[in-house]
Every structure is written in C-alpha cells, then in structure tokens.
N, C-alpha and C positions, 0 to 999 in steps of 0.2 A: 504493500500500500504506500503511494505518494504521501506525504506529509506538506500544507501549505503554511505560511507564515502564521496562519490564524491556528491552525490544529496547535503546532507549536509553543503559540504564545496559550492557549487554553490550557493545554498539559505542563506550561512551567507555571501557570497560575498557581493552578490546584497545588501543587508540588510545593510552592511559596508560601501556600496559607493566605494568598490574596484575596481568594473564595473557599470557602471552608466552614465548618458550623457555627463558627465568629463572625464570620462575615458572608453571608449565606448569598450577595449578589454585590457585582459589580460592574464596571465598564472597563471596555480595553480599546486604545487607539494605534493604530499601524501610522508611525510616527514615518517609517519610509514610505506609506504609501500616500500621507499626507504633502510629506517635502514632493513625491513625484507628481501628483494633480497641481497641485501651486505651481511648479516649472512647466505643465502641459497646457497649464490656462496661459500663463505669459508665453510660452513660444509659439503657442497658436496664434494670437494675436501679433505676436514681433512678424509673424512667416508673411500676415496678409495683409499691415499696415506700413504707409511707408515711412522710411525713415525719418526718424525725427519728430513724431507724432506724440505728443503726452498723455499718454496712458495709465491710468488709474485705477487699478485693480484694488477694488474696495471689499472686503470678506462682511458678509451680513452675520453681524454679533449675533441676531439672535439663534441662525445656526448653531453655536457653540458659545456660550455665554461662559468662559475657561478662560482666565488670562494667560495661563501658559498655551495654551493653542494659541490666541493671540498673537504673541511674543514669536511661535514658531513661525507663523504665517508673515510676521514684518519680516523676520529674517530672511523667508523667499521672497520678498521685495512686495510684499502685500499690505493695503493700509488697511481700515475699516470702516463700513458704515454700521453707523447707529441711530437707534429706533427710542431710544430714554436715555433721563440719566445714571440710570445703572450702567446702562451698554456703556457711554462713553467715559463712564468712569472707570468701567473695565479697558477701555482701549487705552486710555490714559495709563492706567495701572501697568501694562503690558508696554508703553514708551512706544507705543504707536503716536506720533507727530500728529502735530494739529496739522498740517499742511497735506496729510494723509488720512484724514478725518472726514466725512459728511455725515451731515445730524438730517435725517429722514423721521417725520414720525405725523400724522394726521393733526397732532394735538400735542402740539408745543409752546409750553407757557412761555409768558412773557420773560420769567427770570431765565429758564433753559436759553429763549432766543439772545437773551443776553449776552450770555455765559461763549455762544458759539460765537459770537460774531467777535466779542473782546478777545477770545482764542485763534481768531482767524480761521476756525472749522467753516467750511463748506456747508452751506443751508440751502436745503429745495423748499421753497415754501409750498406749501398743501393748498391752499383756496384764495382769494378775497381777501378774506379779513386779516387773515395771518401776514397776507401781502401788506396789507393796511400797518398792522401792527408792526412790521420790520421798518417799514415810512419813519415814525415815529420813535424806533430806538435809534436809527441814523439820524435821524434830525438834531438826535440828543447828543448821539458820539458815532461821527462818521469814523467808520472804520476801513476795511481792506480785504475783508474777509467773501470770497467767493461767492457769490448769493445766486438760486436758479427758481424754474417752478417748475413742478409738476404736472403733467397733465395726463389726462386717461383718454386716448384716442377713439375707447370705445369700440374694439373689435372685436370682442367677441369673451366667453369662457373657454375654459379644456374642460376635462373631465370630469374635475371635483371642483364644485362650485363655490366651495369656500375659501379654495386658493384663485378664484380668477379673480384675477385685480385689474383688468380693463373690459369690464363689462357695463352694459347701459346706465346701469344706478350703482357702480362702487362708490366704495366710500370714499378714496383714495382720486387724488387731484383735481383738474379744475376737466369738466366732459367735453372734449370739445365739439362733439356733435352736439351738442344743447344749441338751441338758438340765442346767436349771438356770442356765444365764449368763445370762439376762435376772434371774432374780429374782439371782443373785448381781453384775450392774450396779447394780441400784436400792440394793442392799445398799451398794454400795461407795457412793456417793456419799449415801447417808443419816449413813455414819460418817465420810465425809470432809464437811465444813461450805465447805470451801476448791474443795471439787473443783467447775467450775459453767461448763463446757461439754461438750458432746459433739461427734463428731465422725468422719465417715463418708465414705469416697470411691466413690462406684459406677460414675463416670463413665471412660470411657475411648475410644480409637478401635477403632469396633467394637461400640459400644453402644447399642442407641435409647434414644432421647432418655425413651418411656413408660417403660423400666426406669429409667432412670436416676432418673425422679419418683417412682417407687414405693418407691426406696432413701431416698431425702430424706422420703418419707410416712412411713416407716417410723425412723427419726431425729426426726422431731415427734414422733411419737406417743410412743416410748420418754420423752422430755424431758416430753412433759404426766403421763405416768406419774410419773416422777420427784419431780416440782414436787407431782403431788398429794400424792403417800406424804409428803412434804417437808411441806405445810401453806406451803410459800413460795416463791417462784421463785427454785430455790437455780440450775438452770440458767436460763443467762441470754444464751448465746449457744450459735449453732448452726454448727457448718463443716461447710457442705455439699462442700466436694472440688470438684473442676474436671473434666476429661474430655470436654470439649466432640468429639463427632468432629467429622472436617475432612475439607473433599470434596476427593479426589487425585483426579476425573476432568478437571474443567475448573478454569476461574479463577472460577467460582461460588463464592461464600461462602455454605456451608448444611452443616447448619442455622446460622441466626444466632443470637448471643445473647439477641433481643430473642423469638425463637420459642420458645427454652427456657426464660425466665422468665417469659412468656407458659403455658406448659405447667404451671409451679412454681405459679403463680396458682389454676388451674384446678385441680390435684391436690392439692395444699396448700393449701387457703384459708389456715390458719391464720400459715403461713409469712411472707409480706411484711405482715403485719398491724403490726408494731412490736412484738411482744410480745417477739420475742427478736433478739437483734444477729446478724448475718451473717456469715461471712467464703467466702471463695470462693477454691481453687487451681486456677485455670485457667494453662496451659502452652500447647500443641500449638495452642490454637484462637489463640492472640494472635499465634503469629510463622509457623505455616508459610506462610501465605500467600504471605508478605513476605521469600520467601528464595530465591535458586538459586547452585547450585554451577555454578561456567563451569570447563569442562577443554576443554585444547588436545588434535586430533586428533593422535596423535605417529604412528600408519600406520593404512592403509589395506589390509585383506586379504582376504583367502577361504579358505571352508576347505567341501568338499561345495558350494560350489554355492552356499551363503552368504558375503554379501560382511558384515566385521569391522570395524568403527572402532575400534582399537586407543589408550584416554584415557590421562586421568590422575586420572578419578576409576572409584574404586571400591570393594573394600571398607571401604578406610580411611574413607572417610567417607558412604561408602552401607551401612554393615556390615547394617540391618536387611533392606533390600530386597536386596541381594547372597542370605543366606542364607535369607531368609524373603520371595519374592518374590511367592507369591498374597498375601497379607498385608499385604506392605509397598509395592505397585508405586508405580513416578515416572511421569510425563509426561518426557518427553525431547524438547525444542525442536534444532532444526539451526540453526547459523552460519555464515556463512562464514571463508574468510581474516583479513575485517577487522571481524569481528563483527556484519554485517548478514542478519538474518531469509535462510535459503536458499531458496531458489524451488526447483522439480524435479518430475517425478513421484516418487511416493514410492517406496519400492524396501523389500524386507523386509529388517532387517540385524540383525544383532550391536552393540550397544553395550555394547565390555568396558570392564574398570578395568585398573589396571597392578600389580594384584598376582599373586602366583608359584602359581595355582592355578587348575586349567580353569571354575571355577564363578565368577568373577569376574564376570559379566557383570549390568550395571544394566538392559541391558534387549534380551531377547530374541525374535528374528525381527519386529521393530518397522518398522511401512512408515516413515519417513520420507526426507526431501528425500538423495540419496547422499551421506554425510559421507566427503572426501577429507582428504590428510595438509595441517597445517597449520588446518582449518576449528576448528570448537568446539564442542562438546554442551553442551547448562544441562541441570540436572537440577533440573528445576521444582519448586515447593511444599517447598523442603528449609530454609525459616528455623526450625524448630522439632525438637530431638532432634540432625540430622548436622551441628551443628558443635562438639555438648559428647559427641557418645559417638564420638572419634577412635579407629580400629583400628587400634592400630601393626603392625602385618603388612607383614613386608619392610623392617622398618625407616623405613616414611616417611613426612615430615616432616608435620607439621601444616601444613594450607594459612593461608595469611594470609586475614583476614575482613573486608572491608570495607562501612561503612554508607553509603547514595547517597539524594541528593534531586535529582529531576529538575524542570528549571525548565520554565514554560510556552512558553519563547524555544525547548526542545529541550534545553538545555545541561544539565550533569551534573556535581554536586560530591558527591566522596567524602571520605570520613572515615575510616581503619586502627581499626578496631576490636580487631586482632590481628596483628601482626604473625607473617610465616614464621616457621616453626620454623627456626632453621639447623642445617649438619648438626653444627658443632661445640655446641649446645644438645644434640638428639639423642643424643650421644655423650656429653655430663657427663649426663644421665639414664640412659644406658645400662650407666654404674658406669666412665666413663671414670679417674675421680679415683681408682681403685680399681685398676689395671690387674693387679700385683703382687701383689693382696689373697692370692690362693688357691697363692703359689708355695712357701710351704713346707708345707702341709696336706697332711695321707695323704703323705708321702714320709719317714717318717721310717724 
C-alpha cells in the first residue's frame, strides 16, 4: 500500500498523542501543500499578466482566521483581506503590512472606517451611505489611503445560494442593474477625484468559472466607462474577488488557478494587459486542500440495521456540512487504532459528531472500511472555513490545530498552530468572571 503525506501525518498524530483520549479531535495542515497553492496562485497570474502589473494577492481571513497561516501566506508574498476587526487585527498580528491590507465588510462602523484609512488599508466601500460616511472622515483628515466601491453586477447565482454574492437582491454592493446605479457609480467617482478603484466578488463555491469571467467582464467594462466620462484613468486598479471553487470529490485540484486566468485572458482581453493593477481575494481555493480534521472513534453502534461510528467531530466544526449536507459534503477516510489507512470491505454507516442533536451526522449511510471504538475518521478537504467558523454547541472546546511537513525519509514534524481550548478558557468566555453578575436583578 502507497502511503500519502496525509496517511502519514495521521499515523505520526496518533503516535504523538496529538489525538488521543486527551485530546479526542483535532486539525492538521499540509504546510507544503499550503506554500505550493500560494506559489500556483502567483505564477499563474505572473504567466498571463504583463510585466510590471501590481498584483495583489489578498488571502480572505475569514478562510483561516490563524495568524500563523497568516504569517505563512505573507511569506509567499500574500497580503490579506479582511471582513472585521478581529480579521485585521489578526492580519496585523501576523505583520501582514497595511499596504497589503483591504478592509471588505457590508457594515463598517464609522471608528473601523477610521482606523483603515489612518493605517493606509485599502477600503471598498459597500453602498451610498458608507460612501457618504468616508466624504466626511476625509473632510476631517485627508488621508492616502486606497479607497474603491463595490459593486454587484448582478449575474446571476451557482449552486448554493447562500454563497452567491452577485445575485439580483444581495446584500453585498451597490446592483448595478437597479435603475439608475450605474449612471449614479460613474457619478460618484467623477465627484470623488480620490475614489480610483473598483471592486466586485462573483466568485464562490458553487460557481462556474464562465460566470465568474463574465462578473470580472462586466467590472472592466464599468472602469473603461469611468476613465472615459473621467478624460483620465482616475480608476487604476481593479479587485476582482477570489471564489475559486474547490473539488470535495477527490484529491484532484480543479479547477486550477492557472485554468481561471487562462479563462480571464480569453474573456477579458483587456484585463492582464497592465492597464490596470490587480488584486485578488482568494480563500477556500488556497487551504482546503491542505487540511483534515482527525477525530477519535469514542463507540461503535447500530440503530435499524445501520451500524454508527459515534466521533468527536461534528457540528462544532463541521457546522456547514452537518446542517447543509447536499451543499457542503466531506470525503471521510477510515483509520485504524494507530492511525494506519483501514483495509475492509466497505460497509454502509453513520458517521456522527458528538453533539446533543439526532442531525449531527458528517456523513450519512457512507460504504467505508467498518470504523470500530478507538479507530479515527479524517474528515478530508477541511483546511479552509472548519477551523475559523467553531460551533460552540454543547459547550465544546475548540480543537487544537496543528501544521505538519512530511519528510521524504517518511518522518513527520509538526508545529501547534493553536493550541486546545481548555475547559477553564471555555468557562472565563462563558461569563465565568461574572458568576454573581445577575443575583440581585428582578428580585427587588
């Protein structure tokens, strides 16, 4: 039997005590498979943009909300976009540059808007008023700082309707099919002299790849609009958004990035010509690969007739695919005892989570290898989204995250990327410091 970096890194888990009846579930990242998508995004784009083009390859926090992944991702020459001020206080924490910063978010308060523009971060404004509301903090303290808008060109959804972000009524920027909002865009940046990017997400998983060019076509176009009414090329960069989908059936990588700038060429001429600067917020396509959840089999049961592998993971950190499973499915790999690939015929079963509700299950009437008490389930393809949107449901804990390079000898070094939640942490978050807070209220 072939062994791949992941069998590996599962079997020196276990081995570690990384997962084990102490720590009954965790995360693991393929830290070389992260460095090689980060060098596959930039040289896709170096291959099909000409020279001398500034290109911005912004990583969306909320993918991986980890300042060490952060921290890896500057080092491949990646900056970040952010969505709050946690994210950018994680970016910051990580020494990701303001100059390699954009602050994205529908609903940014007035002290956030502040905070970005005195930092020099990169701002798309979302609507109107928010545009209104930048008016008046320049008014106050002209700054320097990159300022763009948003806009939803309105083409259409993918699959899963609650990642399409350019559909007739999102929520997300200004429609410009609505009557009137395109000529009232052009408007606004002909009175704004500062305002001199644009800025549009259509991509998401769920999406083909032709919509997603036709949203980007439709983003050039508005900008040559612009520039002409302008007499000048007042825009001057263009953030195309990230959304790259990602294939959850195999360990295939597809589409790749070098397919979709390949497509960007082809639909856009005008796009990687150098005429306008770049920036990119890709997420999901950079880390799921390079990620799986290891949870220890804690029983083994039946219920009708179907036998139950009873984990430790579940909604907590499978929440998408728990609740929204045609949408969100995992691949689910069998281990044994000691963390080694399980041999078997396959057998149809239940893989549940360990939370207090009968829909908990990751994955349903699934053939694989029989998982008995003690073995392990990976819950493949999950380095992107299930280790920054934790469901505290039933109170438990954040699993510890750790990053792994497998050597060619076999051997296997990890790195804590995150350390367990413990339950006395759990409990100063859950208003522990507070216990007494509510004992004389309503008793008077």
């Amino acid at each position: 039997m072939s062994f791949t970096d992941r069998d590996r890194a599962v079997r020196a888990a276990v081995a570690q005590g990384l997962v084990g009846a102490g720590e009954p579930v965790a995360g693991l990242l393929d830290v070389a498979g992260i460095r090689r998508a980060a060098r596959e995004l930039r040289a896709a784009f170096a291959e099909f943009t000409a020279p001398g083009t500034p290109v911005l390859h912004a990583f969306a926090v909320k993918a991986a909300s980890l300042v060490p992944v952060l921290r890896l991702l500057a080092q491949e020459g990646l900056g970040c976009e952010v969505a709050s001020p946690g994210e950018l206080a994680l970016a910051r924490a990580a020494g990701v540059p303001a100059a390699r910063t954009v602050l994205d978010s529908p609903a940014k308060t007035t002290a956030e808007l502040r905070e970005a523009l005195a930092l020099g971060i990169a701002v798309n404004a979302d609507n109107p008023e928010e545009l209104a509301r930048i008016d008046g903090l320049l008014a106050a303290a002209p700054g320097t700082a990159p300022i763009g808008l948003r806009v939803n060109p309105q083409i259409g959804g993918g699959s899963i309707g609650a990642m399409s972000t350019a559909t007739d009524t999102s929520k997300f920027g200004v429609a410009l099919r609505d009557e009137g909002a395109r000529d009232w865009v052009v408007r606004a940046f002909l009175d704004r002299p500062w305002l001199t990017r644009l800025h549009a997400h259509v991509g998401s998983q769920g999406m083909p790849l032709a919509l997603m060019a036709t949203g980007v076509r439709s983003l050039y176009e508005l900008a040559e609009e612009i520039n002409d009414r302008a007499g000048r090329r007042q825009v001057d960069t263009l953030d195309i958004g990230g959304g790259l989908p990602v294939n959850f059936s195999s360990d295939t990588t597809a589409p790749t990035y070098r397919e979709y700038v390949a497509l960007l060429r082809s639909a856009v001429p005008g796009l990687l010509s150098g005429r306008y600067g770049l920036v990119t917020e890709f997420g999901r396509s950079l880390l799921a690969k390079h990620g799986t959840v290891l949870a220890r089999v804690e029983y083994a049961k039946s219920a009708g007739g179907r036998p139950i592998a009873v984990t430790h993971a579940g909604a907590q950190v499978a929440t998408r695919t728990v609740f929204v499973p045609e949408a969100w499915p995992l691949r689910v790999a069998a281990y044994d005892v000691e963390g080694r690939p399980k041999t078997g015929e396959p057998v149809a079963q239940d893989i549940a989570g360990p939370c207090c509700f009968a829909g908990d299950l990751v994955a349903e009437n699934r053939p694989l290898p029989l998982l008995e008490s003690g073995d392990h389930a990976a819950l493949l393809d999950t380095g992107a989204y299930y280790f920054s949107t934790h469901f505290a449901y039933n109170s438990l804990p954040r699993p510890g995250i750790h990053g792994y390079a497998a050597a060619p000898d076999g051997t296997v070094r990890f790195a804590t990327i995150r350390t367990p939640q413990t339950l006395e942490e759990l409990t100063a978050e859950s208003g522990g410091a507070h216990t007494e807070a509510l004992r004389d209220l309503g008793n008077e």
